[in-house]
C-alpha positions as CSV (number, residue, x, y, z in Angstrom):
1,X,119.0,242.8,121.9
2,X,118.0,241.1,118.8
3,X,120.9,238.6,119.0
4,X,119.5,237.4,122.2
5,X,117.1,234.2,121.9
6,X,114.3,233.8,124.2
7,X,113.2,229.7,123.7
8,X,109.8,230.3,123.9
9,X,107.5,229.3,127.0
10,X,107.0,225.1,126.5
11,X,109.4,224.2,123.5
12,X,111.2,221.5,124.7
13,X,115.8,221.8,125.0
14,X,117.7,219.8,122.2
15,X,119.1,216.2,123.3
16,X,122.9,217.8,122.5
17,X,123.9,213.7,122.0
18,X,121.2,213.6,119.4
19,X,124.1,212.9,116.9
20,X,125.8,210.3,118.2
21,X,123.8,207.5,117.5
22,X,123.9,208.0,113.7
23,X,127.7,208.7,114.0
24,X,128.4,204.9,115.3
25,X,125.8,203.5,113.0
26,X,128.8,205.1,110.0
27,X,131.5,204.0,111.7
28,X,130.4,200.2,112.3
29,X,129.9,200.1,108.5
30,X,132.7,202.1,107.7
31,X,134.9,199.3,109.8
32,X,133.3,196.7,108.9
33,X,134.0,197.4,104.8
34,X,137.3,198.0,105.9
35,X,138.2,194.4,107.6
36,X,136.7,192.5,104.7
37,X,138.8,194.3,102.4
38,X,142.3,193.6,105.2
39,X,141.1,190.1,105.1
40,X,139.5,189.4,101.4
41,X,141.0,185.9,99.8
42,X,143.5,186.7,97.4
43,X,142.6,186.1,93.6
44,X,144.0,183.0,91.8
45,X,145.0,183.4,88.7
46,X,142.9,180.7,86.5
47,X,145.8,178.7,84.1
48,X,144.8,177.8,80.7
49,X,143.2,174.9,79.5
50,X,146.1,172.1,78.7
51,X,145.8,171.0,75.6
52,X,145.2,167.1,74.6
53,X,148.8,166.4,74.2
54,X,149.9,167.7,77.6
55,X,146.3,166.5,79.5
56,X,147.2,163.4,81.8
57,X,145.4,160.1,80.7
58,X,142.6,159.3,83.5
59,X,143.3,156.2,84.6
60,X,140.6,154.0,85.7
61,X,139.6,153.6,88.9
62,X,140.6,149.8,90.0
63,X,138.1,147.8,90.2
64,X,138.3,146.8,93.8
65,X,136.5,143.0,94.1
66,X,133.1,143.4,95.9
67,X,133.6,141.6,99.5
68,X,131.6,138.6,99.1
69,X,129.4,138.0,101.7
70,X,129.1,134.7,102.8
71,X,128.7,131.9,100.2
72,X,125.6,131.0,99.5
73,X,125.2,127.1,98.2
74,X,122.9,126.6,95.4
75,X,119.9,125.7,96.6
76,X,120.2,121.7,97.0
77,X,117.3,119.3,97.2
78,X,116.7,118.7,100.9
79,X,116.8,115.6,102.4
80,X,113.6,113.4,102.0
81,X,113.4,113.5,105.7
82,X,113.8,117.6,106.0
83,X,111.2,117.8,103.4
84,X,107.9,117.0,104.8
85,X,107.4,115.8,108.5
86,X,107.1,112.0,107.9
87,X,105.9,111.5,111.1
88,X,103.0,113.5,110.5
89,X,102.2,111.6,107.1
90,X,102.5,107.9,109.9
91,X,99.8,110.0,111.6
92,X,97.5,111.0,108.5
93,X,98.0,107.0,107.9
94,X,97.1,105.7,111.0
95,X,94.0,107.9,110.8
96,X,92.9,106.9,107.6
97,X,93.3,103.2,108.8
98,X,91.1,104.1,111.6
99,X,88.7,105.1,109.4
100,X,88.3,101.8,107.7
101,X,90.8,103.9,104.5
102,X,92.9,101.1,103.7
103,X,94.2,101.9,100.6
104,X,95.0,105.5,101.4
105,X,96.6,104.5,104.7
106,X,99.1,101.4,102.5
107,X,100.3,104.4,100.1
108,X,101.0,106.9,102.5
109,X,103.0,104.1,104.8
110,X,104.8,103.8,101.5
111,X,105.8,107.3,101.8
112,X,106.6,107.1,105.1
113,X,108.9,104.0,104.3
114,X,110.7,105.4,101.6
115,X,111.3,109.0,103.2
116,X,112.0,108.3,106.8
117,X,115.9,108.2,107.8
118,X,114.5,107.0,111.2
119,X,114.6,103.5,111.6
120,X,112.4,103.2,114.3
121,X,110.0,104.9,112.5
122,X,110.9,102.9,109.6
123,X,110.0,99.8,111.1
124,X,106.6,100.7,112.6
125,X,105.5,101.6,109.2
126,X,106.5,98.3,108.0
127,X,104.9,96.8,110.8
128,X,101.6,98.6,110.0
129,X,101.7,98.4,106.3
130,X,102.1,94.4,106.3
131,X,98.6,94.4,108.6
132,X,97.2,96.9,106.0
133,X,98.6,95.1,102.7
134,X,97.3,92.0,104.2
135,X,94.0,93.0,105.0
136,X,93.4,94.3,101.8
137,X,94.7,91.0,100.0
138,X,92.0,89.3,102.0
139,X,89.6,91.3,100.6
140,X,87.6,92.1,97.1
141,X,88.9,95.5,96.7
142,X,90.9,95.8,93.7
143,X,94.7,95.9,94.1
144,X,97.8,95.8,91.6
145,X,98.8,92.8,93.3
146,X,95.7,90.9,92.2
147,X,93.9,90.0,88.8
148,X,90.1,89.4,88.1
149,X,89.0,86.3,86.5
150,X,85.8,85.6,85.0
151,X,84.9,82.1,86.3
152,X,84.0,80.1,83.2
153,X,81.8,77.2,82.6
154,X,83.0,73.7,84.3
155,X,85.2,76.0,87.2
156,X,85.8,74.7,90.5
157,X,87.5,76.5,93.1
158,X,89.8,73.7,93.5
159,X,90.7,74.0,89.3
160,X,91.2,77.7,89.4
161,X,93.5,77.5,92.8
162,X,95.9,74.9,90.3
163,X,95.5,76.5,87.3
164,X,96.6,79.7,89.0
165,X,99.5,77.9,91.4
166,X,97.2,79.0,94.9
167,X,95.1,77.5,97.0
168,X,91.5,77.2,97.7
169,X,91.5,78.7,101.4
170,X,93.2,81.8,99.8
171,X,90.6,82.4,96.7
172,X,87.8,82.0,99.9
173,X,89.2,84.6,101.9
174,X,90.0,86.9,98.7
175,X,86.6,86.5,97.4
176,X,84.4,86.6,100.8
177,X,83.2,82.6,99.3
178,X,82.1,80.0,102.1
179,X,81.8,76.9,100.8
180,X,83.0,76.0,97.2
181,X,79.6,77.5,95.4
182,X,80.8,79.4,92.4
183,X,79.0,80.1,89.5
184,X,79.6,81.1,85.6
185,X,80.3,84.4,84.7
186,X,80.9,85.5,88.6
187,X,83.8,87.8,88.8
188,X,87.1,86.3,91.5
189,X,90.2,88.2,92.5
190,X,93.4,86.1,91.8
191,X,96.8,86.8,92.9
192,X,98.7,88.3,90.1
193,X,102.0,87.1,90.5
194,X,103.8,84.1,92.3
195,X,104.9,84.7,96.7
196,X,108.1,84.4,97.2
197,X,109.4,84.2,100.8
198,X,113.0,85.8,101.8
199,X,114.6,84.7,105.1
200,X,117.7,87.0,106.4
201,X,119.4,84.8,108.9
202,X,121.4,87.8,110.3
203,X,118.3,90.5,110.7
204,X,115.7,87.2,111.7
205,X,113.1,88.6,109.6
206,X,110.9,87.0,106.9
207,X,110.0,89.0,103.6
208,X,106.8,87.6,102.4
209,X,106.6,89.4,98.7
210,X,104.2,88.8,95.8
211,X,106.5,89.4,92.4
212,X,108.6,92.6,93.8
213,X,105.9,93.9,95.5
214,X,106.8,94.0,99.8
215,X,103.5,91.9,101.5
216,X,104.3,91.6,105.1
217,X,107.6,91.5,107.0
218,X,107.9,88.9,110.1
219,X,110.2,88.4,113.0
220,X,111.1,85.2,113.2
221,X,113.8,83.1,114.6
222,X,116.6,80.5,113.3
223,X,119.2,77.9,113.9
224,X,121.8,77.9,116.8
225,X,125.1,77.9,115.5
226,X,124.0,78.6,111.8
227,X,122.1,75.3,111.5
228,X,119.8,77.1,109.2
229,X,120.7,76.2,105.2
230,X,121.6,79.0,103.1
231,X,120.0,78.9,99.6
232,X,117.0,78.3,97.1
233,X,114.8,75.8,98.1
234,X,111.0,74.6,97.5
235,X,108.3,73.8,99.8
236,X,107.2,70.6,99.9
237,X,104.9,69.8,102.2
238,X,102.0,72.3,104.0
239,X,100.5,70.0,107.3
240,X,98.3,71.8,110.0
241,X,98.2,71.3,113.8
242,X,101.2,68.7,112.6
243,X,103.1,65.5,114.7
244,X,106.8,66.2,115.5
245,X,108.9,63.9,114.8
246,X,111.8,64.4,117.4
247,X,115.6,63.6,116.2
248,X,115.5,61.4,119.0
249,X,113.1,59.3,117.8
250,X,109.2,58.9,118.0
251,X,106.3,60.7,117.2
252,X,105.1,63.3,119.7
253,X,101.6,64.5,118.7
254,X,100.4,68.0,118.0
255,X,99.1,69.2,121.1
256,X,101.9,67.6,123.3
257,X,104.0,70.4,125.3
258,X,106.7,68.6,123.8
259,X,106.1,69.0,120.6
260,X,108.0,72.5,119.0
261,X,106.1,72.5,115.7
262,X,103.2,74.6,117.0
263,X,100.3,74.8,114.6
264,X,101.4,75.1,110.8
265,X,104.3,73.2,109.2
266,X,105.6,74.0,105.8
267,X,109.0,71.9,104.7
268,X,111.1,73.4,102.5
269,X,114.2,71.1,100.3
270,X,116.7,72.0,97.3
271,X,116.7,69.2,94.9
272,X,120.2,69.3,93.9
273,X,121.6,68.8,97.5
274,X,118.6,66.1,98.7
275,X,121.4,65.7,101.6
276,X,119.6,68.6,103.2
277,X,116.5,67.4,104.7
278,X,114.2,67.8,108.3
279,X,113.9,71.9,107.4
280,X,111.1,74.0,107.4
281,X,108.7,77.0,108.3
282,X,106.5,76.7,111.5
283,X,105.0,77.9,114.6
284,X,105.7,78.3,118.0
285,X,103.9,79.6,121.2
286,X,107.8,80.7,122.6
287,X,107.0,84.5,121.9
288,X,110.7,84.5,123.3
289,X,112.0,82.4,120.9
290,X,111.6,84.8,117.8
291,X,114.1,86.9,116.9
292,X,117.2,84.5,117.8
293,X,119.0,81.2,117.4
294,X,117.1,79.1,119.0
295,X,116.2,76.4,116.6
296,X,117.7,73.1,115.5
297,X,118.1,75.2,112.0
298,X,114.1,75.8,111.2
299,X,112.7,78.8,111.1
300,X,110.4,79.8,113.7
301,X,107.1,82.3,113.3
302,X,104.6,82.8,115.9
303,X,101.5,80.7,115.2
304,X,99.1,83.7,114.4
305,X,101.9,84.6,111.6
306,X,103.0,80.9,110.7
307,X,98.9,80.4,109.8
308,X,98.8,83.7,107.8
309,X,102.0,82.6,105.6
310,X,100.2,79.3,105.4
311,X,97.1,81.0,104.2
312,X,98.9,82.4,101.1
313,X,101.5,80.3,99.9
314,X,100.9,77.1,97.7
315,X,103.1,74.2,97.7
316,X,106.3,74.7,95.7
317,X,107.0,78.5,97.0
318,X,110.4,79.6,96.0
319,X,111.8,80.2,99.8
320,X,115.5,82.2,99.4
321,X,117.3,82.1,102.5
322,X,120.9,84.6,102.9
323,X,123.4,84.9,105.9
């Protein structure tokens, strides 16, 4: 009986599948080793280096053009108008004239005038700068267009104003002087150059200008049917509140509704053709009149401009008048 075993009381029986897990454990890596080596790359043989002579030149790569992108101009000065906002330098001029600035106001209104494509614009500033430039000729503040003359010993106002080709009314109102009390050694502003006046028959404006220097423009109106003279001429004689002589005939006194002269008169004549006479500068009340052919070939201001222009020019003012 010794061949016979007894499992003893409470040992456990053998899994008899125990195996079987460590069996497929060999087998998966058994397979697995053999289908890499069924489906391995096959080795390439590596060639031999060529040598120089049989090595193909590289050829460089074309140089393909970069696309361009869209042409860019050199940057170009911009326009004076695109360049600062003009119409906020007429603002910063009006404000300083407000303010009583009038010197600053005149140069920026020079700006404006010289920047602005706008004509409108254009001619507001003008409008504005010949109050301004006028207002500060009438004044004592220094300017470039006048001088300073030391009054000497034996002066007059009346031998300065000739000496200097003005007048006395204008060295008054420079010079804040009532009366004709001046004394030696006092200190008067002058105008530094001679007025010229420039008519343009086709735009009806006036240019009143001291040398080249723009004073005040004007509206002003002309001759039906190109009555007005074209040419250089002189101005004779300067009359206030002035008669009217009528083409017809007679005298029709200042003050008469009949009488077109309104309240300044200044004739004007060119020497070499004395043929050409009976023309001049002067006022009118017709506000509607201005800016047309509606004289007998005069040339026609408003009154409140006719007695400024009187105001500055002396007789013999070189008056140029163009088509």
């Amino acid at each position: 009986m010794a061949d016979i075993y007894v499992r003893p009381y409470g040992e456990q029986s053998k899994n008899p599948l125990r195996f079987l897990l460590p069996v497929l454990l060999i087998a998966a890596l058994v397979g697995g080793g053999i289908w890499w080596w069924l489906e391995r790359p096959e080795p390439v043989e590596e060639s031999p280096p060529e040598t120089a002579a049989e090595m193909p030149v590289k050829q460089p790569a074309a140089v393909v053009p970069k696309t361009s992108s869209p042409a860019v101009s050199p940057k170009t000065t911009p326009s004076a108008g695109s360049m600062v906002d003009v119409q906020k330098i007429y603002n910063l001029a009006q404000a300083r004239l407000a303010a009583g600035k009038l010197a600053e106001a005149s140069t920026l209104l020079d700006e404006v005038i010289e920047k602005t494509t706008d004509s409108s614009l254009k001619n507001n500033a003008l409008r504005v700068q010949g109050r301004v430039n006028v207002k500060l000729f009438l004044s004592e503040v220094p300017t470039p267009e006048k001088k300073s003359y030391v009054v000497q010993p034996g002066d007059s106002l009346d031998k300065i104003a000739r000496n200097n080709d003005t007048t006395v009314d204008l060295l008054r109102a420079m010079n804040g002087i009532d009366g004709n009390l001046i004394y030696a050694g006092q200190r008067v502003q002058l105008p530094s150059a001679p007025f010229v006046v420039e008519v343009d028959k086709s735009d009806r404006l006036l240019d009143l200008k001291i040398g080249d220097k723009l004073l005040k423009r004007y509206s002003v109106g002309v001759g039906r049917y190109g009555k007005t003279p074209v040419g250089t001429f002189g101005t004779v004689v300067h009359q206030e509140n002035p008669d009217w002589t009528a083409p017809s005939g007679g005298i029709i006194p200042f003050g008469d509704s009949r009488n077109v002269l309104g309240t300044r008169w200044m004739s004007f004549e060119d020497k070499a053709r004395p043929d050409l006479k009976g023309f001049g500068i002067h006022g009118t009340s017709d506000r509607e009149s201005i800016g047309g052919e509606t004289s007998n070939g005069c040339i026609r201001m408003l009154n409140e401009d006719v007695e400024e222009l009187f105001l500055m020019i002396p007789r013999g003012t070189q008056i140029i008048i163009q088509e």
